[in-house]
Phi, psi and omega in degrees: 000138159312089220317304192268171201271169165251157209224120201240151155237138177211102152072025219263143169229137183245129177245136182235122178030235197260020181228145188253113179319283144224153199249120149033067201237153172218097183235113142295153183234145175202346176267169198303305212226132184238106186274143189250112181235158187173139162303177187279122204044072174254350181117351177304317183294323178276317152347287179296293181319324150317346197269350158236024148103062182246328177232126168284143188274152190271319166231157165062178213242131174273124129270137157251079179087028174066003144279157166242157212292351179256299172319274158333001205309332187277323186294315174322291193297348165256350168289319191228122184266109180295103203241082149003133158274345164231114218296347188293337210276332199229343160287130191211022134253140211299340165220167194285339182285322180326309186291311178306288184352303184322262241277353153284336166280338143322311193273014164067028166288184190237174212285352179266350179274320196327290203318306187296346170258355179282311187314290205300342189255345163264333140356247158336309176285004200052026183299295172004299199276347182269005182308308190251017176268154188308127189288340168269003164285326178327151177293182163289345171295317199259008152284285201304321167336303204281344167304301170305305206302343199256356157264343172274321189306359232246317198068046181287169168261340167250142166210113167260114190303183173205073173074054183267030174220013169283345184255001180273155161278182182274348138312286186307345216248336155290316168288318167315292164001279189273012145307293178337271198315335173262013166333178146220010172276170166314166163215090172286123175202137198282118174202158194257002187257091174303337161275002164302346202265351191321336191242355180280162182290343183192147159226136195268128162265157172221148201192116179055037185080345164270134179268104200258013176207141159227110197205130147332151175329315206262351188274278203290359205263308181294312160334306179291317197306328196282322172301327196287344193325000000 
């Protein structure tokens, strides 16, 4: 059996005032790393935000493992994890232990799993000597870093990134990078830096709300690049 979740889109369309985000998409999702490509507003981004109840479908149904993503919203969101493209949108305590913390005092753990799993994440991340530092000081590399990490303590089987290496240089962007790639959870992730999608298992492209590609990486990539041509 498969670690991670299987994920059905049924009919589902997101309409914002007079414009539709996405359009009519019918999908299963079931492999480990799925890449999401698109130009700026083709609808991706709102994709990826259906996938943990962050955008409501306007018709038709998100299910993950037969929650469904409006019902269910609160079990969705310890299943499935999120990573912001700008890590200020999502760190919101004052320090880095301070940041893990947040979002494990939701799940009513009690203080001792808490501790042990902020050690092991900081630990593992090289994290450790940044415990008690102000989070907004931090570089832009080591916010998003403390971002994934304040989404792993959490322990989802999904985490969808949203472009988490654009605002970075190409050191950080590197380090992000190889964070990604030794994940083991599912990985959805929206992103404009394509080779990063090489090794992944499938990639959707979208365009103008539609998923006009599903392919492996190097099928679907040449399809995007021949669109933007």
């Amino acid at each position: 059996m498969q670690p991670w979740p299987t994920l059905c889109f049924s009919n589902v369309s997101v309409a914002f005032d007079n414009h539709t985000a996405v359009q009519a998409l019918n999908l299963t999702l079931a492999e480990q790393r799925i890449g999401i490509i698109g130009a700026n507003g083709s609808g991706k981004s709102t994709f990826a935000r259906l996938i943990n109840g962050l955008v409501a479908p306007t018709h038709g149904t998100v299910n993950i493992d037969g929650l469904d993503t409006v019902r269910d919203g609160k079990a969705i969101r310890r299943k499935v994890g999120f990573v912001f493209q700008n890590p200020d949108n999502q760190i919101v305590m004052p320090t880095v232990e301070e940041d893990l913390a947040f979002g494990l005092t939701n799940l009513k753990l009690d203080k001792e799993e808490i501790e042990k799993r902020i050690e092991t994440t900081l630990q593992h991340y090289h994290l450790t000597a940044l415990r008690q530092q102000a989070a907004h000081s931090l570089s832009g590399g080591q916010k998003q870093l403390l971002a994934i990490c304040g989404v792993l303590v959490i322990q989802p089987q999904t985490i969808v990134l949203d472009e988490p290496t654009t605002q970075l240089d190409l050191r950080n962007k590197r380090q992000i990078a190889a964070v990604i790639e030794k994940l083991n959870q599912q990985i959805i992730m929206v992103t404009h830096d394509l080779p990063l999608l090489t090794n992944f298992n499938r990639v959707l492209v979208f365009d103008n709300g539609h998923l006009v590609c599903d392919a492996p990486p190097a099928q679907a990539i040449a399809f995007y690049e021949q669109l933007m041509a």
